[in-house]
C-alpha positions as CSV (number, residue, x, y, z in Angstrom):
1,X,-33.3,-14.8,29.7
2,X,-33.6,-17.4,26.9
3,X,-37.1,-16.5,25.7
4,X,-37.3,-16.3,21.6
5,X,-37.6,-11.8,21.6
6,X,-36.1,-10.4,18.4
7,X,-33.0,-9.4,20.4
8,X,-32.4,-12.9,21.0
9,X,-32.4,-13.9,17.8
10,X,-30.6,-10.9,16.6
11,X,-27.6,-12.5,18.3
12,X,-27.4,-15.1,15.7
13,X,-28.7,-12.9,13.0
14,X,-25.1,-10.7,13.9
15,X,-22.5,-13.4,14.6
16,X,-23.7,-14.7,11.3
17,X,-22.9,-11.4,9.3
18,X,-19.8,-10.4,11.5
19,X,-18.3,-13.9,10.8
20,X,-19.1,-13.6,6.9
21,X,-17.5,-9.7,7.0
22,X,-14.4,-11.3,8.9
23,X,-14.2,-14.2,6.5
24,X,-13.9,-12.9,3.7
25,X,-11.1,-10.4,4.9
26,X,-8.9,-13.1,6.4
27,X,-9.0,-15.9,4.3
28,X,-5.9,-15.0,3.1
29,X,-4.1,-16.1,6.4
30,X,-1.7,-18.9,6.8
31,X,-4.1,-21.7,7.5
32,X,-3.8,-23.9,10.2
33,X,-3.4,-28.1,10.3
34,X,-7.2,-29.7,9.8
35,X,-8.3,-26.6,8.9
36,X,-11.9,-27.7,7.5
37,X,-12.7,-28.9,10.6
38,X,-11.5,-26.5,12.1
39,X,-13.6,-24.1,11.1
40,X,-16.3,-26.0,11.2
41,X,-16.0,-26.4,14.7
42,X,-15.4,-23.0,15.7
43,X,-18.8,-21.7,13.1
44,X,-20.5,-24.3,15.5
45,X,-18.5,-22.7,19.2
46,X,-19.5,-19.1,18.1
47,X,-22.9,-19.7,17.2
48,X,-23.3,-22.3,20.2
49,X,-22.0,-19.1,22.0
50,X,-23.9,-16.6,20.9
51,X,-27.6,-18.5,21.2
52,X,-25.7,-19.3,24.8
53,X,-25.4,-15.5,26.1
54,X,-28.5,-14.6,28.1
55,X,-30.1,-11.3,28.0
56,X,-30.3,-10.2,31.2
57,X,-31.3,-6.8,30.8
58,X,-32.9,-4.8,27.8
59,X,-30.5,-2.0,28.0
60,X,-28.3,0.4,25.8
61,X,-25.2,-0.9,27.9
62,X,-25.8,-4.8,28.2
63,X,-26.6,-4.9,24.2
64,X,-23.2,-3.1,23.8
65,X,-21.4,-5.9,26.2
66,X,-23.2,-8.9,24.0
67,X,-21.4,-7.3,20.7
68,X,-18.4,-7.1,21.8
69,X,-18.1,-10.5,23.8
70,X,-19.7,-11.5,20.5
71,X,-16.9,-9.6,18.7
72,X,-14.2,-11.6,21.3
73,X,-15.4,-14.9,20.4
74,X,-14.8,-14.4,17.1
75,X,-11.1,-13.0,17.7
76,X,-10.8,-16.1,19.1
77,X,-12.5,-18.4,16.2
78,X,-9.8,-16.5,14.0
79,X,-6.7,-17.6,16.0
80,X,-8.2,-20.8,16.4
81,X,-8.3,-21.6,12.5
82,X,-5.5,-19.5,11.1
83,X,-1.6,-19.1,11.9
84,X,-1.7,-15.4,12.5
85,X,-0.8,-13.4,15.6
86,X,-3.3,-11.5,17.7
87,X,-2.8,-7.7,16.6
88,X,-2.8,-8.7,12.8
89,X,-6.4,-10.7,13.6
90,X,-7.9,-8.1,15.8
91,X,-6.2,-5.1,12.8
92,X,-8.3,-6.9,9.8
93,X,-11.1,-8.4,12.2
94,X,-11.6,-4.7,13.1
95,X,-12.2,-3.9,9.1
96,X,-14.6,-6.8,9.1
97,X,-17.0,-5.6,12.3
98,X,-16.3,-1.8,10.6
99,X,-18.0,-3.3,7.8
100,X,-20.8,-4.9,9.2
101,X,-21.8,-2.2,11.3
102,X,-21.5,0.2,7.9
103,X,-24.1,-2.2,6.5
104,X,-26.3,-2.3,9.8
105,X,-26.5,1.6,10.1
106,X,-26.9,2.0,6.3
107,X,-29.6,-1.0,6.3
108,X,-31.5,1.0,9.3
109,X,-31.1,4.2,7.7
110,X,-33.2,3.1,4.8
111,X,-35.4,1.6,6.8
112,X,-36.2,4.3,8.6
113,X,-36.4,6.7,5.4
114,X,-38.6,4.5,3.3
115,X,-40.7,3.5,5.9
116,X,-41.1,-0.4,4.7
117,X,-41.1,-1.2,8.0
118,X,-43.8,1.5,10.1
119,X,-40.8,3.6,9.9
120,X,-39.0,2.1,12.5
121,X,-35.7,0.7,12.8
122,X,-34.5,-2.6,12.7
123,X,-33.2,-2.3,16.1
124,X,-36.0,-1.3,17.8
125,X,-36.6,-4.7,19.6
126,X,-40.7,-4.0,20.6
127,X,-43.4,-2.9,23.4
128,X,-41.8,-5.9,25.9
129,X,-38.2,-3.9,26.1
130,X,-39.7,-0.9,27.2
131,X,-41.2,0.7,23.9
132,X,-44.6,3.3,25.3
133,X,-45.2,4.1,21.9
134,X,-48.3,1.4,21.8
135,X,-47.0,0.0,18.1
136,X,-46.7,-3.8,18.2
137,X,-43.2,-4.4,17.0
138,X,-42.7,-8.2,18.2
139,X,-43.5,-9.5,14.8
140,X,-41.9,-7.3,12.2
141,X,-39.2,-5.2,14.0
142,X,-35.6,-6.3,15.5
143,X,-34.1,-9.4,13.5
144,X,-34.6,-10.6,9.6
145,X,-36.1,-13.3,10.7
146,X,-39.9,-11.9,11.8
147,X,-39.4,-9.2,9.0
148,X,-41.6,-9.5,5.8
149,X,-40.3,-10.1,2.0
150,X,-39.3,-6.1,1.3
151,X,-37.6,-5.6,4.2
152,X,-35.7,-9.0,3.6
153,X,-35.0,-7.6,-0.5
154,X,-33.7,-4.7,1.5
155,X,-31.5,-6.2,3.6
156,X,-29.7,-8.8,1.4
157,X,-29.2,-5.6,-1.8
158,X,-27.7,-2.9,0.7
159,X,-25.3,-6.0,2.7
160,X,-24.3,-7.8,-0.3
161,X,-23.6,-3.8,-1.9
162,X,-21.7,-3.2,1.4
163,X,-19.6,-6.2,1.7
164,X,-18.7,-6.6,-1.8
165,X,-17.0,-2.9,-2.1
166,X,-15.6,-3.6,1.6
167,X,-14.2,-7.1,0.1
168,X,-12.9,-5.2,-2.8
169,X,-11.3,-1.9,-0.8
170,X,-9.5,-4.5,1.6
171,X,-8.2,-6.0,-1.4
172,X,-6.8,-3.7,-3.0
173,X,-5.3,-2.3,0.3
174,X,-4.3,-5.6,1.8
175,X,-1.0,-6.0,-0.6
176,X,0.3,-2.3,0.0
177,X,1.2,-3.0,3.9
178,X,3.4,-4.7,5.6
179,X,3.4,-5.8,9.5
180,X,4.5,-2.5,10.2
181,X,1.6,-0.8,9.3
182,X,-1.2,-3.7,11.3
183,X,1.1,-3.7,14.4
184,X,0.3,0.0,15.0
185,X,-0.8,-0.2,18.4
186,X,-1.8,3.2,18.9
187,X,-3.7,3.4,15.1
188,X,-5.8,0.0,16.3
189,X,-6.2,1.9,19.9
190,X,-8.1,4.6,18.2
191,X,-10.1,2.5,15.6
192,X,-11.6,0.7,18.6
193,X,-12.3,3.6,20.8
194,X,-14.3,4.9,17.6
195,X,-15.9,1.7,17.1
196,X,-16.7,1.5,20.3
197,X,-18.4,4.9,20.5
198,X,-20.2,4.2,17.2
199,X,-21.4,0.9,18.8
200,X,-22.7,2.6,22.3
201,X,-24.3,5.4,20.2
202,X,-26.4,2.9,17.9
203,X,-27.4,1.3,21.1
204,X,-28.5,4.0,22.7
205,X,-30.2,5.1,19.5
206,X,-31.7,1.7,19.4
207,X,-33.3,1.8,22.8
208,X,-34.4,5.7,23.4
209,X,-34.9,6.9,20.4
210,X,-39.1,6.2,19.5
211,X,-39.8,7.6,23.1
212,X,-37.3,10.9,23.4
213,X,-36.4,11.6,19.8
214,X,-37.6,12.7,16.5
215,X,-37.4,10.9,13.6
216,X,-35.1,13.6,12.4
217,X,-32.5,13.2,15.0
218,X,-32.6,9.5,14.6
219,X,-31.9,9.6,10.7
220,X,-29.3,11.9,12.1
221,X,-27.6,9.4,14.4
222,X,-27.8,6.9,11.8
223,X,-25.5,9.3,9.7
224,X,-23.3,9.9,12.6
225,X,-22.4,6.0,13.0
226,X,-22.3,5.9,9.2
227,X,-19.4,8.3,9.3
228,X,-17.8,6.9,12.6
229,X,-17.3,3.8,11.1
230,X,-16.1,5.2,7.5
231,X,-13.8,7.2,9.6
232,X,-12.7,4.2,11.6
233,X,-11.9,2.3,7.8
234,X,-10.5,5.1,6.1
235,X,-7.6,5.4,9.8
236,X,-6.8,2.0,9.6
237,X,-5.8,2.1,5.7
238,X,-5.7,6.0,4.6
239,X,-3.4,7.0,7.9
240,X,-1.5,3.8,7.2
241,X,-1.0,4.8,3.5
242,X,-0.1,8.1,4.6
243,X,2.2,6.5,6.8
244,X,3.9,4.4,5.1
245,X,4.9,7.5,2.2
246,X,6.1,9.2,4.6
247,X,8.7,6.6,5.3
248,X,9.2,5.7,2.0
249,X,9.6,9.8,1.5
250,X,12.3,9.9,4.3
251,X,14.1,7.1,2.9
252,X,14.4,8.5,-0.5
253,X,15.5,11.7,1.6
254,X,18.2,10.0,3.4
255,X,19.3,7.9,0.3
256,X,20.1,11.2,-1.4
257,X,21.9,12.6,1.4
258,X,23.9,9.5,0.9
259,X,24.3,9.9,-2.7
260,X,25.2,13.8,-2.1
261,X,28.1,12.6,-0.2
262,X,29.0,9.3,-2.7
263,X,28.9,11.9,-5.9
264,X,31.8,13.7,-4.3
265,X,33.8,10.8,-3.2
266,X,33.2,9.4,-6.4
267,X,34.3,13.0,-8.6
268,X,37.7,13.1,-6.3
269,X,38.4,9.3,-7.3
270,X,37.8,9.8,-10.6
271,X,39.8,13.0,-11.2
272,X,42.6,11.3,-9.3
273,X,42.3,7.7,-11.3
274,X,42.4,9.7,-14.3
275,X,45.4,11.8,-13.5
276,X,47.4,8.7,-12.6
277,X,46.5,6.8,-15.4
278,X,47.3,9.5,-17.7
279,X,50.3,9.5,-16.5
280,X,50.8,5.5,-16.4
281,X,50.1,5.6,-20.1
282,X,52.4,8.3,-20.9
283,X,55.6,6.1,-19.2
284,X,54.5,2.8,-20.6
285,X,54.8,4.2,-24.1
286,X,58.3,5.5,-23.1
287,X,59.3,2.2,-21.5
288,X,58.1,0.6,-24.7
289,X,60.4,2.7,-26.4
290,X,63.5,2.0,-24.4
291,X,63.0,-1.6,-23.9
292,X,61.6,-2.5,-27.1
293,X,58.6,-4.1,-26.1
294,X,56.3,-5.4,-28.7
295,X,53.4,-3.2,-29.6
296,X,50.8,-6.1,-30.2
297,X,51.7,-5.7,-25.8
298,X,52.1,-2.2,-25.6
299,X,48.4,-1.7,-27.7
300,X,47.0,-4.1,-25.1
301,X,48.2,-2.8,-21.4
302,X,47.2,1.1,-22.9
303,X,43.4,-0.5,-23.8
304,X,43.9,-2.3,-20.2
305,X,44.3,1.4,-18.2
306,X,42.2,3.2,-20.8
307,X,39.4,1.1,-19.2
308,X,39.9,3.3,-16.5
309,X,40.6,6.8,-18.0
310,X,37.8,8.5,-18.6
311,X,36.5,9.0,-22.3
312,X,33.1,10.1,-21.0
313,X,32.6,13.7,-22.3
314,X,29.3,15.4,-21.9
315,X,30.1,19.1,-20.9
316,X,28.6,18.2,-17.4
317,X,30.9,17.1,-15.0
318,X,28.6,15.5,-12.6
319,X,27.2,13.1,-15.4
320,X,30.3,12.7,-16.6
321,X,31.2,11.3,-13.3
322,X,28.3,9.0,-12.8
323,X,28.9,7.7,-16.1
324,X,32.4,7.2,-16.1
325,X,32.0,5.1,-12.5
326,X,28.6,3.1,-13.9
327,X,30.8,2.5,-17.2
328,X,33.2,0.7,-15.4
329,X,30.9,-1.2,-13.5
330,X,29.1,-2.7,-17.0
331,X,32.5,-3.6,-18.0
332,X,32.7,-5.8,-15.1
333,X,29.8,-7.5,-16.0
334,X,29.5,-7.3,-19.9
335,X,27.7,-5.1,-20.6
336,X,27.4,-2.6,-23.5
337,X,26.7,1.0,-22.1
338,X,26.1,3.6,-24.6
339,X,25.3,7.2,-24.4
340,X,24.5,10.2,-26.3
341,X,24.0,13.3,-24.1
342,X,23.7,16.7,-24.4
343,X,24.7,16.9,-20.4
344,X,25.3,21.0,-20.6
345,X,21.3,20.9,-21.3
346,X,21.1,19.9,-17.8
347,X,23.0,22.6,-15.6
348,X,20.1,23.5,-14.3
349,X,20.2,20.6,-12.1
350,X,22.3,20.1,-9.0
351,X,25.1,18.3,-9.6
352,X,23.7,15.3,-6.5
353,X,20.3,15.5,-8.2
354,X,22.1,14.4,-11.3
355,X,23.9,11.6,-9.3
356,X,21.2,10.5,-7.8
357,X,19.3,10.2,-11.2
358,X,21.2,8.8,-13.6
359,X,23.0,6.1,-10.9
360,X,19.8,5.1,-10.5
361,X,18.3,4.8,-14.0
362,X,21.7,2.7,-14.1
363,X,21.7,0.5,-11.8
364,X,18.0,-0.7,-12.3
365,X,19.4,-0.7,-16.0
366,X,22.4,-2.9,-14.8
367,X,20.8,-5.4,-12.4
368,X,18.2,-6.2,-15.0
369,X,20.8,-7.0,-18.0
370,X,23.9,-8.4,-16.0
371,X,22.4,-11.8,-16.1
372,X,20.7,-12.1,-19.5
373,X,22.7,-13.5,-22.3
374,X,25.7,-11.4,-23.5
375,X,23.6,-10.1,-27.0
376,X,20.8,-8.5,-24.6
377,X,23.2,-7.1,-21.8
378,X,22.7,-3.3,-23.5
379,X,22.0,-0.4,-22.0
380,X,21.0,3.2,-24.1
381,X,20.8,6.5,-22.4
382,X,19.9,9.7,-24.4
383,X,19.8,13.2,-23.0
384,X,18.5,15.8,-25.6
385,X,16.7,18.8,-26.1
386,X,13.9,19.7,-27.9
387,X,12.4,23.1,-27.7
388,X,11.7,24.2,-23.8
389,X,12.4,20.8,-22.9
390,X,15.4,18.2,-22.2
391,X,14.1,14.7,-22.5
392,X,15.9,11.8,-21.2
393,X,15.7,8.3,-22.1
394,X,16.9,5.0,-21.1
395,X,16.4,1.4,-22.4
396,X,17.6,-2.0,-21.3
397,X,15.9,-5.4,-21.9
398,X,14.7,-7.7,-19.3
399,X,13.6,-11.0,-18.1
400,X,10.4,-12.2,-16.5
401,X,7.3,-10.1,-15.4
402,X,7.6,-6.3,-14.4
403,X,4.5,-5.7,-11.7
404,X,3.3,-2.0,-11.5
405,X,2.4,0.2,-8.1
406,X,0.2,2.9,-10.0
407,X,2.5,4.2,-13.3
408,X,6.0,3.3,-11.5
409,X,7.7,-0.5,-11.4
410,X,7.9,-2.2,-7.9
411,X,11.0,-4.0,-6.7
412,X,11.2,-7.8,-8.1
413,X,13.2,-8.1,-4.7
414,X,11.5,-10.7,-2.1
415,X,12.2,-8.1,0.7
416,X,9.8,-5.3,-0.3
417,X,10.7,-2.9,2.8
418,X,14.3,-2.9,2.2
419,X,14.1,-2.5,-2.0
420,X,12.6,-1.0,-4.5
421,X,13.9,2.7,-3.2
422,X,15.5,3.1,-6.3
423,X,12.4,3.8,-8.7
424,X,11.2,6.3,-5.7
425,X,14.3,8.2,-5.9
426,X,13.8,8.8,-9.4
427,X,10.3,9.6,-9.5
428,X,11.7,12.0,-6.3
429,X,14.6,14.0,-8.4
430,X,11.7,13.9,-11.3
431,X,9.0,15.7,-9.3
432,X,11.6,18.2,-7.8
433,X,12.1,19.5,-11.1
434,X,8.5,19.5,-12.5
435,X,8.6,16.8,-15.1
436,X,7.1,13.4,-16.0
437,X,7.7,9.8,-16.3
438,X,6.5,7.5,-18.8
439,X,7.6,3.9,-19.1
440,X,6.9,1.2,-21.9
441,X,7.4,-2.4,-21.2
442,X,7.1,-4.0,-24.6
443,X,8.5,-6.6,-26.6
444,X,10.5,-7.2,-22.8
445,X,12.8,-4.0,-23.2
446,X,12.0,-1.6,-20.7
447,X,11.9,1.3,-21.7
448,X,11.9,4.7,-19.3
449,X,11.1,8.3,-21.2
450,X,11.3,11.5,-18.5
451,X,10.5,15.4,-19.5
452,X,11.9,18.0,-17.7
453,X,11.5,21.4,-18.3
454,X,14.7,23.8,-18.8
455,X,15.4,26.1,-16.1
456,X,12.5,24.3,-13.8
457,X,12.7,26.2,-10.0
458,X,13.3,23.1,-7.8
459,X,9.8,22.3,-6.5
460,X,11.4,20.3,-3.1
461,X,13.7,22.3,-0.8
């Protein structure tokens, strides 16, 4: 049970690379109190552990059981240094095995291929666990440790390859999820059912394959696990990506439902503010004249209501609207809205499309100015056309650092899930139509330049 076979060995050999895969995936955690020696001691439990488990049996289903008690031990490391619940540790400790076993199968694969090592794989543990095939494997087959220098060159090029892109694909994934996405319980339930399947196939592989197979099934199962466990990778961050546009797609959905319904409150309270104060103006000036009031007054309570009647005139009713409500909204906060806009250019567009856009271009205009000093707090918008073509831009200055999700701007928000819904929208209204978005951020004026094509057939039902 504790004699020094290349299986036994290999239990260190692995808990050494699983721990490294893990590591460098969830060092990003909260870290716990005495965290040094912390993880000191738990490097020390899992290795204790793993030299600890006896092998008992030289079997397909007993090396399966040892990696993933193996696996366990390390969950339990994790929590045991680092302020994160279980799901999020077994979600990224997942990526780490995932990784390791990529590097495994791909390391045996090559093996196997070039034939550095007899042509056998690393896993084939020698004539003592069963092997008839009459090579003598105990010295160069079933751990790094009894293998000579090119299989060692081998080993440390296609694991450092292996963990360095699976170090960098985590961490570019890592930022784009929230808790939402790792607490999936039914995504992790089908990572580890691959996994495991992966896991139970290389054992078998491992201990049946010189006797019953051919080489050119075994290079074949090799390429199985290989895509298992990209598979298993690419669910728990492609489906999750997937997932999470999806929602974001709804939202924007529902927002603009919402907006629909907000363009036409907003169109019958500005036709009826209008009316009324076109009316109020008309009987201050004949009060004035009756009662003799002084006109320095009478010039100043007719600027007071004209605040409120509109003076936006576009020849598009629905932008008119928008920017007769987002005018009076920068005149609550200071801020110096000016537009030139050819608005019948864009009656192609529904009028809550239209709404949607330009209230948004607006308010990410507005809430970037309001608190700036009062000789930055301007906002330009230009609609015009040039040749097949309407063109719309809009500028604004701003403060601090704008940080970029592909070509568009993400929320500056702390709550990410609940923000940030209002570039999407645009980029939404902007795709329906077939155009594109460029944005400059120079000189800190943000500047936001969108095509769209005349007469473009919605592209979004």
């Amino acid at each position: 049970m504790y004699e020094f076979t290349p299986f036994f060995l290999y239990k260190l050999q692995f808990m050494a690379e699983l721990l490294l895969a893990e590591g460098m995936i969830i060092f990003r955690f909260k870290r716990r109190n005495y965290f040094f020696a912390r993880i000191i001691g738990a490097v020390l439990v899992c290795f204790g552990l793993a030299f600890a488990i006896p092998i008992i049996a030289y079997n397909a289903f007993y090396c399966t059981v040892v990696f993933i008690a193996l696996f366990v031990v390390s969950l339990i490391a994790i929590r045991f240094c680092f302020d994160a619940d279980w799901i999020t540790i077994l979600f990224y400790a997942l990526t780490g095995y995932a990784i390791q076993h990529l590097a495994y199968e791909i390391f045996d694969l090559v093996v196997v291929l070039t034939g550095v090592n007899g042509g056998l794989p690393m896993g084939n543990y020698g004539d003592q666990f069963g092997n008839s095939s009459g090579v003598d494997q105990s010295g160069v087959n079933g751990t790094i440790f009894t293998s000579n220098i090119y299989v060692i060159g081998i080993w440390l090029l296609i694991y450092f390859t292996i963990y360095l892109y699976g170090y960098l694909f985590v961490s570019y994934n890592i930022p784009k999820y929230n808790n939402r996405e790792q607490k999936n319980f039914e995504l992790i339930a089908v990572v580890v059912v691959i996994m495991i399947s992966s896991i139970v196939f290389s054992a078998i592989t491992t201990y049946y394959s010189v006797d019953n197979f051919d080489k050119g099934y075994i290079i074949l199962s090799y390429v199985y696990n290989i895509f298992c466990t990209l598979l298993a990778i690419y669910i728990q961050f492609g489906f999750s990506r997937r997932k999470k546009l999806q929602e974001d797609y709804n939202t924007v959905s529902k927002l603009w439902e919402q907006q629909k319904a907000q363009y036409e409150l907003s169109k019958a309270n500005i036709n009826f503010i209008n009316l009324k104060c076109h009316d109020l103006k008309h009987q201050i000036r004949s009060i004035g004249r009756r009662s003799e009031i002084d006109s320095d007054t009478l010039k100043e309570m007719e600027n007071v209501i004209s605040i409120y009647d509109s003076n936006v005139k576009t020849e598009n009713e629905a932008l008119d609207i928008i920017l007769t409500e987002k005018s009076l909204q920068c005149a609550r906060h200071n801020i110096q809205l000016s537009c030139i806009a050819a608005g019948k250019e864009l009656s192609f567009m529904a009028n809550a499309d239209l709404y949607s856009l330009f209230g948004n271009l607006i308010d990410n205009a507005i809430e970037a100015v309001k608190d700036l000093p009062d000789d930055k707090r301007i906002i330009s918008l230009s609609v015009k056309t040039v040749k097949a073509f309407v063109y719309i831009t809009i500028y604004n200055y701003y403060k601090g650092e704008l940080k970029f999700d592909g070509k568009m701007p993400v929320t500056t928000k702390p709550d990410k899930i609940n923000h940030g819904f209002g570039m999407k929208s645009i980029q939404f209204v902007c795709d329906k139509y077939g155009g594109e978005i460029s944005i400059s951020t120079r000189n800190n004026i943000f500047t936001l330049n969108m095509i769209l094509p005349v007469n473009k057939t919605s592209c979004v039902v």
